[in-house]
FILUM-35919 format. One record per residue (C-alpha): x negated, y, z negated; residue in three letters. Coordinates in steps of 0.25 Angstrom, whole numbers, padded with zeros to 4 digits, always signed. Layout:
// FILUM-35919
XYZALA...
This chain:
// FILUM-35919
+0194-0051-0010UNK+0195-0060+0001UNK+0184-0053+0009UNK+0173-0054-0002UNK+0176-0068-0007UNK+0173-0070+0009UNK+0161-0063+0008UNK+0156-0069-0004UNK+0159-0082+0000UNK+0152-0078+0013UNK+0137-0075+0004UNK+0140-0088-0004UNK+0140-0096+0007UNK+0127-0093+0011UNK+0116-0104+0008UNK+0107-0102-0003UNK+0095-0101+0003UNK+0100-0087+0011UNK+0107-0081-0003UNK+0092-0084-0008UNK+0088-0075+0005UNK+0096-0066+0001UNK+0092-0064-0014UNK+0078-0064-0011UNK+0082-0051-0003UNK+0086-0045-0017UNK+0077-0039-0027UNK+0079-0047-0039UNK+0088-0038-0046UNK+0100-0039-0036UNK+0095-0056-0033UNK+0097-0058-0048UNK+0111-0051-0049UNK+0119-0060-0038UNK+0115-0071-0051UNK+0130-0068-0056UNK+0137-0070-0044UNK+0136-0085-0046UNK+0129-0097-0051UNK+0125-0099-0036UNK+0118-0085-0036UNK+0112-0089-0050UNK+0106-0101-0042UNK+0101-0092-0028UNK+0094-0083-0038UNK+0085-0093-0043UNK+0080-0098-0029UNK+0075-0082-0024UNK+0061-0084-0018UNK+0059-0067-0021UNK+0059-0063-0035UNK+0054-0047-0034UNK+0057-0042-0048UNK+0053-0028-0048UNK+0055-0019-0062UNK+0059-0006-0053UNK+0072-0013-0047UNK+0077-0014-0062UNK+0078+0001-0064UNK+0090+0005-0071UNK+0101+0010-0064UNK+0102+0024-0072UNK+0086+0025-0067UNK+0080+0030-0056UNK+0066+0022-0055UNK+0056+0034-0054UNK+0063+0040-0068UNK+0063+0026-0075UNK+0059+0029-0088UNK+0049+0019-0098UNK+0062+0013-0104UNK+0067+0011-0088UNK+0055+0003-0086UNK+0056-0005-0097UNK+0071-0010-0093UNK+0067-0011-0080UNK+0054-0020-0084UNK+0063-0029-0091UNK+0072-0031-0080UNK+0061-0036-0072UNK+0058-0045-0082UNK+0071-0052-0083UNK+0072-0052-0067UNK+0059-0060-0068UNK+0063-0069-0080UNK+0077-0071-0072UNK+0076-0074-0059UNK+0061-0084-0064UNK+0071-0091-0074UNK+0083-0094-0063UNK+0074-0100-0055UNK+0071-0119-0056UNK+0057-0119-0060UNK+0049-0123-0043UNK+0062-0126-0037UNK+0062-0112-0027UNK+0048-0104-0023UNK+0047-0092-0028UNK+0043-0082-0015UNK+0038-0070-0022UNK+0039-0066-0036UNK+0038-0051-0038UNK+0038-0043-0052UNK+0036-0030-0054UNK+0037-0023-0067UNK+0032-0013-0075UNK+0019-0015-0087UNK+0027-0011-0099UNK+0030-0020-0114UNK+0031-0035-0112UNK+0038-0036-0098UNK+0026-0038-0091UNK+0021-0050-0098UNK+0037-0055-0098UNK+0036-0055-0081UNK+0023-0060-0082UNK+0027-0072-0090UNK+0038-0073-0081UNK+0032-0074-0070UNK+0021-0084-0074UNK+0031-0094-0078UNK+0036-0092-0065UNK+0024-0095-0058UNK+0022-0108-0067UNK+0035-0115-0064UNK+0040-0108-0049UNK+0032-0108-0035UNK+0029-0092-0032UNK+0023-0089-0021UNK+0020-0074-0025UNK+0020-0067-0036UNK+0019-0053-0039UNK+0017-0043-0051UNK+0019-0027-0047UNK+0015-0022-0062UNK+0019-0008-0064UNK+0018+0004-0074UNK+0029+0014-0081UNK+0019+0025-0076UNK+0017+0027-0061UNK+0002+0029-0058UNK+0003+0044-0058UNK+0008+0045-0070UNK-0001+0035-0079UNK-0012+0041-0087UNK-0026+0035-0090UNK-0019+0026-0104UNK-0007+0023-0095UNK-0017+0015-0086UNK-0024+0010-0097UNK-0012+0004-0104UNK-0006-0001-0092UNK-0019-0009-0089UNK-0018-0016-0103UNK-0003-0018-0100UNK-0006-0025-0087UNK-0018-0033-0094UNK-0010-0038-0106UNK+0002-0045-0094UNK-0009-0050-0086UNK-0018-0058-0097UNK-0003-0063-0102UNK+0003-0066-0089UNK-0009-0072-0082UNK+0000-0085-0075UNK+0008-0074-0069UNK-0003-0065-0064UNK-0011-0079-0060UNK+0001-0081-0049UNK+0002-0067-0044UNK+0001-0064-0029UNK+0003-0049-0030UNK-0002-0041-0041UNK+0001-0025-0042UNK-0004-0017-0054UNK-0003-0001-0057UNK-0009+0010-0066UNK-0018+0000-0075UNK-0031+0000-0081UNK-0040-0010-0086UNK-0048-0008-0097UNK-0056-0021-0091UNK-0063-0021-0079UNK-0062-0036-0076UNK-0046-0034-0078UNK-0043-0033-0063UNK-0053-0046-0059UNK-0045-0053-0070UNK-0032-0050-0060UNK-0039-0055-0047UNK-0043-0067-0055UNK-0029-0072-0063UNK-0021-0066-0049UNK-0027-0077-0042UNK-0016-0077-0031UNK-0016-0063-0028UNK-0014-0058-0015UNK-0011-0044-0018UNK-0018-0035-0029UNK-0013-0020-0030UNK-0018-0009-0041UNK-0013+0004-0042UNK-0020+0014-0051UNK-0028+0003-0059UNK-0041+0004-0064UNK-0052-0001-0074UNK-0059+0004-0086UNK-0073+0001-0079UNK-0074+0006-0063UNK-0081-0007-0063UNK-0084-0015-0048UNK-0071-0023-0045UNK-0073-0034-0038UNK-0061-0041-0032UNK-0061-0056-0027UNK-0048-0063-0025UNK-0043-0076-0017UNK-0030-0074-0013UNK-0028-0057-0012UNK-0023-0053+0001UNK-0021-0038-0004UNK-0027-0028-0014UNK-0022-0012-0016UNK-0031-0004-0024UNK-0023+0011-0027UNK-0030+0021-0036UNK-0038+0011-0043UNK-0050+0010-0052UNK-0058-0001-0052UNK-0072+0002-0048UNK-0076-0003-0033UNK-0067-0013-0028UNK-0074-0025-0021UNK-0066-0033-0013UNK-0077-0045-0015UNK-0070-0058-0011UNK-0054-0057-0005UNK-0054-0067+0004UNK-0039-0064+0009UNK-0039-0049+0006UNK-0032-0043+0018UNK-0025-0028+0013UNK-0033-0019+0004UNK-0028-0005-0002UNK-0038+0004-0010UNK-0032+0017-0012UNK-0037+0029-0020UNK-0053+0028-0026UNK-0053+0044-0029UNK-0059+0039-0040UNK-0072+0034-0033UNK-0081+0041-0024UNK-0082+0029-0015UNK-0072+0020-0009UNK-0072+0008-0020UNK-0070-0002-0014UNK-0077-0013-0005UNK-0074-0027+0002UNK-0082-0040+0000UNK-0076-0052+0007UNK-0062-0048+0014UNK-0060-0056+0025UNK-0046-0055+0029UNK-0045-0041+0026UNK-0036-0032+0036UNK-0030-0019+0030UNK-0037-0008+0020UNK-0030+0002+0014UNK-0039+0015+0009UNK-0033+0026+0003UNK-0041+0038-0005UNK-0039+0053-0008UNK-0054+0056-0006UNK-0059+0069-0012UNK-0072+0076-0010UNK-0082+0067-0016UNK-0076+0054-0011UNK-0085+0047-0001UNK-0081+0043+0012UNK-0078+0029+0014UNK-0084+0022+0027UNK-0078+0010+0032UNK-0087+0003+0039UNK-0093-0001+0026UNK-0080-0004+0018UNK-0075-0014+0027UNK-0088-0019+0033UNK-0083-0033+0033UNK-0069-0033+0034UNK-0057-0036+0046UNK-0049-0024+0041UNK-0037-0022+0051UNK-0028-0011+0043UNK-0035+0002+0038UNK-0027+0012+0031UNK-0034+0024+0025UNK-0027+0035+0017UNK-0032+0049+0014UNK-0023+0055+0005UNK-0025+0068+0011UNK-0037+0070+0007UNK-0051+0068+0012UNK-0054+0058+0022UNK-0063+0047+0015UNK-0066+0038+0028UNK-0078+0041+0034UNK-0080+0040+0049UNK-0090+0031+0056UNK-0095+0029+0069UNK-0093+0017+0076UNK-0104+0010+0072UNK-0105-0008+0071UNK-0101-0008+0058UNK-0089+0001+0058UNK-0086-0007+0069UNK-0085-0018+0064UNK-0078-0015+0053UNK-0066-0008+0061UNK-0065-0019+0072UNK-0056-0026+0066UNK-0046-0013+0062UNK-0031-0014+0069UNK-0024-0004+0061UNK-0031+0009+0054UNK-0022+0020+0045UNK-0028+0033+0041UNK-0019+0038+0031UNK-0017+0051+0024UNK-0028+0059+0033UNK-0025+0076+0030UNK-0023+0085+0039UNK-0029+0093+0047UNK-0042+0086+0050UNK-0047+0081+0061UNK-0044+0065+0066UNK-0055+0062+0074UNK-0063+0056+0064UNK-0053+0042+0064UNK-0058+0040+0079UNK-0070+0033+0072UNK-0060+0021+0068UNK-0056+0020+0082UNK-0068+0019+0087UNK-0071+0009+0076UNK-0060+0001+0079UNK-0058-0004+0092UNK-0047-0012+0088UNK-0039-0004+0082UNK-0024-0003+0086UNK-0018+0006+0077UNK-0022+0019+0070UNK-0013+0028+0062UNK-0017+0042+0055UNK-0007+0049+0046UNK-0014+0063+0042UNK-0006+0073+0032UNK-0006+0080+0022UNK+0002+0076+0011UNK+0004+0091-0002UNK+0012+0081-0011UNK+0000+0071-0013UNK-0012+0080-0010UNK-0020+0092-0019UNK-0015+0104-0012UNK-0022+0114-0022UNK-0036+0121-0020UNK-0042+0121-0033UNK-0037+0105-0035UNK-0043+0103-0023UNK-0056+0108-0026UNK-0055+0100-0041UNK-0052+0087-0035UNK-0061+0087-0027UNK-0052+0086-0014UNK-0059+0088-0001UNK-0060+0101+0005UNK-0061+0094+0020UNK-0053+0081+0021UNK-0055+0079+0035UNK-0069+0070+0042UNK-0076+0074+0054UNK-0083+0064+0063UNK-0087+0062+0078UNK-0083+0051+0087UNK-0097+0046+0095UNK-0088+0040+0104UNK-0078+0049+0108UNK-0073+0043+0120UNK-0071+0029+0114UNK-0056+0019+0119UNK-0051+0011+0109UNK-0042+0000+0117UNK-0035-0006+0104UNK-0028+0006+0098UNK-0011+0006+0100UNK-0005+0013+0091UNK-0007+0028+0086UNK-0001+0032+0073UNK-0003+0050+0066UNK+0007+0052+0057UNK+0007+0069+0053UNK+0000+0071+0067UNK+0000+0085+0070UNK-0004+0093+0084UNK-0020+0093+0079UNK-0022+0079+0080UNK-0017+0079+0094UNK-0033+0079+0099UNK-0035+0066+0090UNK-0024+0059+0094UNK-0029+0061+0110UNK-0043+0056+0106UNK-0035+0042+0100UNK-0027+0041+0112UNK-0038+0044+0121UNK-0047+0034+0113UNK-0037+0022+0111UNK-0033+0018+0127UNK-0023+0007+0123UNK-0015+0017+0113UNK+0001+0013+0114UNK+0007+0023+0102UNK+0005+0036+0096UNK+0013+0037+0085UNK+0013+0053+0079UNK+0021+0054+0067UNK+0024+0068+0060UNK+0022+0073+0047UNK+0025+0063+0038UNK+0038+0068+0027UNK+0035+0069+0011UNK+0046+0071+0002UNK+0037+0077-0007UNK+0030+0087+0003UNK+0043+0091+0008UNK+0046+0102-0001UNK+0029+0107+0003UNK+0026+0117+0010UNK+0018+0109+0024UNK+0003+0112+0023UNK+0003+0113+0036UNK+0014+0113+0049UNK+0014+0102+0057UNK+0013+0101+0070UNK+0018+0090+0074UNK+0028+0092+0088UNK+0040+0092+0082UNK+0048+0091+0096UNK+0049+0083+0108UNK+0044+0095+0116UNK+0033+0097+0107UNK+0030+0083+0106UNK+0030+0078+0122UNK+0021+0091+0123UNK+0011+0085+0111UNK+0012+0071+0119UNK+0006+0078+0131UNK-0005+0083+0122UNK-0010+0071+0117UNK-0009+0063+0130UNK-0014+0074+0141UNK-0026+0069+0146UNK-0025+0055+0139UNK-0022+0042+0147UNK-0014+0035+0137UNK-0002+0026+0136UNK+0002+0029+0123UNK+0015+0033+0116UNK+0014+0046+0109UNK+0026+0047+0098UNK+0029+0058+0089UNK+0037+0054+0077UNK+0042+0060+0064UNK+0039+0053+0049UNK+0053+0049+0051UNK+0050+0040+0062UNK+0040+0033+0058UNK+0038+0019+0061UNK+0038+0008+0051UNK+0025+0003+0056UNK+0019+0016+0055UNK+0025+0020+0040UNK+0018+0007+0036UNK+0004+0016+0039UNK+0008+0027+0029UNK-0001+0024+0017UNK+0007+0028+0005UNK
């Protein structure tokens, strides 16, 4: 007893301010528990500058999350709500800063409105420096039919006319599976949201495909995933810097456009194109634009980006470029066709390709295929003009899934890009949910060190180059590089 009593005494003579460090370490759960050690702790509760209150930490403990049933949901909404209500009422109205205020909770009865008023009185009586709403759905998005959507919409549109204090205050906003019977209902959002800096919709979607044009002040980020909105201008975001627009199957062309974006650096694009989408040209999407950071995903599928030759234009639109991901590409087909960003892009310094093929997540069957649409060839051809083109910014190398066929591409960078310092050849990326699948095809990738010094000398014989050749497997692979695998 001796021992813990030392122990104890030990925490308790801490100062203040580093037990408050400490707390804000904890979601607000475990923070609001140590309240019954003493009246002290009831005292550091009410100074924590981070109050993340999120409905999935209240899961029951009989209850696996994935299996929480609509009754589950309900309990754990509730206990959001008196997370919110209890750790907002401890606190002296302006006499500590509130750093980050975070709820996230699910649209069901009366518990959104209850968080939304919460948080509004809040905002009136306590300095918050951010805010954020994460507004969920009992139905994940495969799951939710054409009325779920619907009802959801009217849901959502019922806690934001109620709740406008709340939402007026928001720094980050992040909505799923809604529809909106109105079209001006997402204009009405970038209006009340006047201290938005990040804006994300999953699976959203208006009644009319109207234009939807989007001018904001304070946005610095804006996610687009598997929405319907009509084309999307980007009209006037002054301090817009991140984009991610994922998913127009829906559309024949790229809906999506930029107006004035001055401080924008990094574009994520993700589409599963079929046969009848159009290819998407660069040059004239970001005509007038810094962009730094370009990650583009395929899904497998066709490959929608279309190659250009280096002409005035694309130049100066890829000048700026430092980083470029090309995501997702299938297998099989021939790379040469991402030379042309090279050659674009003198100042590029790093480029990573992951190409795969991925049974879980793609239409394997013939006769689906041929229903949906789906692309017979998914690969691109095209010709360099300048095939014996240096590129003297280039550093870093990254393939994930190479194979032995791309060994002739990864000379012709190499050859290319003079200053090159890394390569960085990654196997076959692991999927629990492929494991059990027969491989479509086997890979070659060398699987030894014999076999790898022997595939070293292929790639370099011939080739003055001072750069690292490394073969890794998916279970080395770097932080830095893992952050490049589009999910």
């Amino acid at each position: 007893m001796g021992k813990k009593g030392s122990r104890d005494d030990r925490l308790s003579a801490l100062p203040d301010d580093i037990l408050v460090n400490i707390l804000d370490r904890l979601n607000v759960r475990e923070a609001a528990r140590t309240s019954i050690l003493s009246k002290r702790w009831i005292r550091l509760s009410s100074k924590l500058s981070h109050l993340i209150i999120n409905a999935k930490e209240f899961v029951p403990e009989s209850v696996s999350n994935p299996n929480a049933s609509v009754d589950d949901l309900v309990q754990m909404n509730a206990a959001a709500v008196e997370g919110t209500k209890g750790m907002l009422a401890r606190r002296v109205p302006g006499e500590y800063t509130i750093r980050l205020l975070s709820t996230t909770f699910y649209l069901r009865d009366v518990v959104p409105t209850s968080i939304g008023h919460a948080v509004g009185n809040a905002m009136a009586t306590h300095k918050i420096e951010k805010a954020e709403f994460t507004v969920l759905t009992e139905k994940e998005r495969l799951q939710c039919t054409f009325d779920d959507i619907v009802n959801y919409g009217a849901q959502f549109l019922s806690l934001f006319n109620e709740c406008q204090v709340a939402f007026s205050g928001l720094t980050r906003l992040y909505l799923e599976n809604l529809k909106f019977a109105e079209s001006d209902v997402v204009s009405n959002i970038l209006v009340t949201c006047k201290q938005l800096k990040y804006l994300g919709f999953l699976n959203c979607a208006t009644e009319c495909w109207l234009t939807f044009n989007v001018e904001h002040a304070q946005l610095s980020e804006i996610s687009f995933e598997d929405c319907r909105f009509g084309k999307v201008e980007l009209k006037w975001l002054p301090r817009l810097t991140r984009i991610n627009f994922a998913f127009w199957m829906a559309y024949k062309d790229l809906p999506l456009s930029f107006g004035h974006v001055p401080l924008l650096e990094a574009v994520t694009l993700v589409n599963l194109a079929l046969s009848w989408h159009e290819m998407v040209e660069l040059s004239t999407l970001l005509f007038e634009t810094s962009v730094r950071e370009l990650h583009l995903g395929f899904r497998y599928e066709k490959i929608w980006l279309q190659p250009e030759c280096l002409t005035r234009r694309l130049a100066y639109v890829f000048r700026p470029l430092r980083i470029v991901n090309l995501h997702s590409i299938p297998e099989g087909y021939d790379l040469t066709w991402t030379i042309f960003i090279l050659e674009a892009a003198p100042l590029l310094e790093e480029f990573c390709i992951m190409v795969m093929d991925h049974p879980c997540e793609m239409k394997m069957d013939e006769e689906e295929r041929r229903q949906g649409l789906y692309s017979e060839k998914k690969g691109v051809e095209w010709k360099s003009p300048t095939s014996n083109f240096k590129h003297h910014h280039l550093t870093k190398l990254i393939i994930f899934c190479f194979e032995s066929y791309m060994v002739s591409y990864v000379r012709r960078v190499m050859k290319a890009a003079v200053n090159l310092n890394n390569v960085y050849l990654y196997d076959r990326l692991g999927c629990r949910m492929c494991r059990h699948r027969k491989p479509l095809k086997p890979t070659t990738f060398p699987p030894s060190k014999k076999h790898r010094c022997s595939m070293r000398n292929l790639l370099t014989q011939d080739i003055q180059s001072r750069a690292r050749i490394q073969f890794l497997s998916c279970a080395e692979i770097r932080a830095d590089h893992a952050r490049m695998l589009l999910n």
